[in-house]
C-alpha positions as CSV (number, residue, x, y, z in Angstrom):
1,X,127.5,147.2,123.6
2,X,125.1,144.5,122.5
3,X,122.1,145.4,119.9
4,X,119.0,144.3,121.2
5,X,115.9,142.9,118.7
6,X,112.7,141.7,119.7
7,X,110.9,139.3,118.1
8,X,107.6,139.2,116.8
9,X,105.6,137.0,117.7
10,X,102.5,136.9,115.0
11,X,105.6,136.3,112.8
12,X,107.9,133.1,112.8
13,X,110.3,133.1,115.1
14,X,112.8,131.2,113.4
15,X,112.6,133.3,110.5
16,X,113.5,136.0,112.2
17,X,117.0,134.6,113.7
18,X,120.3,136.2,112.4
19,X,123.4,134.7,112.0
20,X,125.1,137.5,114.0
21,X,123.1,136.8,117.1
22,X,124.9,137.2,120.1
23,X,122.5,136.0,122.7
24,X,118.9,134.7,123.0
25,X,117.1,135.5,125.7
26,X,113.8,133.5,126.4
27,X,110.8,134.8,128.8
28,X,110.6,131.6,130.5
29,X,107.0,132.6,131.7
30,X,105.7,133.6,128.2
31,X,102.3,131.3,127.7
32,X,102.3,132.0,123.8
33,X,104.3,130.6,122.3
34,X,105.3,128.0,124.7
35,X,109.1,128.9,125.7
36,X,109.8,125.0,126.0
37,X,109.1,124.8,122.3
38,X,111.0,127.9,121.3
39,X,113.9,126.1,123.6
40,X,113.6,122.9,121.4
41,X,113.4,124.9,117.8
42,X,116.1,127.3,118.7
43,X,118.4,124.4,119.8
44,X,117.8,122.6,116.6
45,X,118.1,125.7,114.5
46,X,120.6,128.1,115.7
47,X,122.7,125.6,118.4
48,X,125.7,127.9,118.3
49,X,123.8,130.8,119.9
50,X,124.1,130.7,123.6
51,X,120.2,131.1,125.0
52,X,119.4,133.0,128.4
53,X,116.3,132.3,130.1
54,X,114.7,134.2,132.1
55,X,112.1,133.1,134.9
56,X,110.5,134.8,137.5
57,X,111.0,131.9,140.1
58,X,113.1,129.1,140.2
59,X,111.6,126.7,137.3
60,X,109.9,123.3,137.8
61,X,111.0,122.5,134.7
62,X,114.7,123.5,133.8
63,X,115.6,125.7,131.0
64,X,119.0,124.2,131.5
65,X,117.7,120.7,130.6
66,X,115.9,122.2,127.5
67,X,118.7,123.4,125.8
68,X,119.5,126.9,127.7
69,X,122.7,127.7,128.4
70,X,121.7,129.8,131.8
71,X,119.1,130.7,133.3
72,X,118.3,133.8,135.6
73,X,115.4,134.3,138.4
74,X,114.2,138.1,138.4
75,X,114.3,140.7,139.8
76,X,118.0,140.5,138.2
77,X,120.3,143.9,138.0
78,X,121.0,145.2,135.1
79,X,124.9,144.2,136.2
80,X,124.2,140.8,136.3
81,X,121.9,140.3,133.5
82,X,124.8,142.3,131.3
83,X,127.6,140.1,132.9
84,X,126.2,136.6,132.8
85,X,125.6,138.0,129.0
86,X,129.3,138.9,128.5
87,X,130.3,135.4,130.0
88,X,127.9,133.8,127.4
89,X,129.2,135.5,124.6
90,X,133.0,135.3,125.7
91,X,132.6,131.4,126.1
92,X,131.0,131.1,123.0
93,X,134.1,132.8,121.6
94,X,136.4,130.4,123.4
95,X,134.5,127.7,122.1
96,X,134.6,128.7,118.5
97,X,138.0,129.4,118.7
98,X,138.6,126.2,120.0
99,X,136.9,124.0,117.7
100,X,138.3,125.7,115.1
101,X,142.2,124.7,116.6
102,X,140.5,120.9,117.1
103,X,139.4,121.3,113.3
104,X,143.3,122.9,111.9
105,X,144.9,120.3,114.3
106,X,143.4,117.2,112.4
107,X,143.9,118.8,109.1
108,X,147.5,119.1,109.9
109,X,147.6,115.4,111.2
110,X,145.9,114.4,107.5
111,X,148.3,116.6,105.9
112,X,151.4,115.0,107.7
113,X,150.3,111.5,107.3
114,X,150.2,112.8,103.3
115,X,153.2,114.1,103.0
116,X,155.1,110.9,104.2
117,X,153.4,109.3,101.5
118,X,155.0,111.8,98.8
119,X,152.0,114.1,98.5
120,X,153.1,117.4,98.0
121,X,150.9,119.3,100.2
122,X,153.9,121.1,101.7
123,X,152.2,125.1,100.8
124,X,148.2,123.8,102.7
125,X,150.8,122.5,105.3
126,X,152.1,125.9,105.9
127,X,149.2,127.4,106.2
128,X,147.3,125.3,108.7
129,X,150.7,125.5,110.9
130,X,150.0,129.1,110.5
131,X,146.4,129.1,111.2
132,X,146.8,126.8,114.2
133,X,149.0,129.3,115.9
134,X,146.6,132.0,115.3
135,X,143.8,130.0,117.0
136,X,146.0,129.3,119.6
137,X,147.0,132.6,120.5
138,X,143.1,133.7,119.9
139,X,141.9,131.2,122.2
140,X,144.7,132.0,124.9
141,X,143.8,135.5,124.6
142,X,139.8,134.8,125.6
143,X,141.2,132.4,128.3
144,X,142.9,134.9,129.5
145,X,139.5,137.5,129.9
146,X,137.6,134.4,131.9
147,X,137.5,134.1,135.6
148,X,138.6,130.6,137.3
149,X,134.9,129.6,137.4
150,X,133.9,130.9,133.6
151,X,136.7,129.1,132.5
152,X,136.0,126.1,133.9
153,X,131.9,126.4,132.9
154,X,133.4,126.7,129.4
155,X,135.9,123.7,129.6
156,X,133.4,121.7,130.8
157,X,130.7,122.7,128.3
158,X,132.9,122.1,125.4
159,X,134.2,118.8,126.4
160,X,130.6,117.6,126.8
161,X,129.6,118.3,123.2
């Protein structure tokens, strides 16, 4: 389902980052390096990708506040660790999707505006009314997969930002 890649740690960890990431999960107890600091860089360098901590009690000093997206205590089932994954990557989804329909919805505004002042822009027009219906029904369609709490997690995460 998901491919799994550890990283090295003699090695830079934010060279080792792919685009394609899915998921970062953070040992919150790891002593070196400091998983506060590997909070802070990945939130700076890959703030897209969702980051799961993982602690083995409840932390003094939130993972949440740092720039986590969720946090877990352990032990934690493989069922749970694999769905609180799913419902990272699925709201991730929902808000790409959506700020790419904010994005086309502007455009189309810009566009409008332009073409009442003679611009022909009628063929770009076209295709971001095209577009927006195909984020629309993408993002309706990942709506649709979330539960009344994950959607409302995600709605609430998205407007925040």
């Amino acid at each position: 389902m998901y491919d799994v890649r550890r990283i090295d740690f003699d090695r830079s960890i934010l060279d080792q980052l792919e685009a394609g990431d899915d998921v970062i999960l953070v040992d919150w107890e790891l002593e070196s390096p400091d998983p506060r600091g590997v909070l802070d860089a990945l939130s700076q360098n890959a703030p897209s990708t969702p980051i799961l901590a993982v602690a083995s009690d409840v932390p003094t000093d939130d993972p949440i506040d740092r720039g986590a997206d969720e946090y877990l205590v352990t032990p934690v089932s493989v069922e749970k660790l694999r769905s609180t994954i799913d419902r990272l990557v699925l709201q991730h989804a929902y808000e790409e999707a959506m700020s790419e329909y904010f994005r086309l919805a502007t455009e189309r505004a810009l566009l409008e505006n332009e073409r009442e002042a003679g611009v022909d822009v009628d063929e770009r027009h076209e295709q971001v009314l095209a577009d927006l219906d195909e984020w629309r029904e993408r993002a309706d369609s990942i709506r649709g997969e979330f539960s009344r709490e994950g959607f409302d997690r995600a709605l609430r995460r998205l407007l925040s930002e």
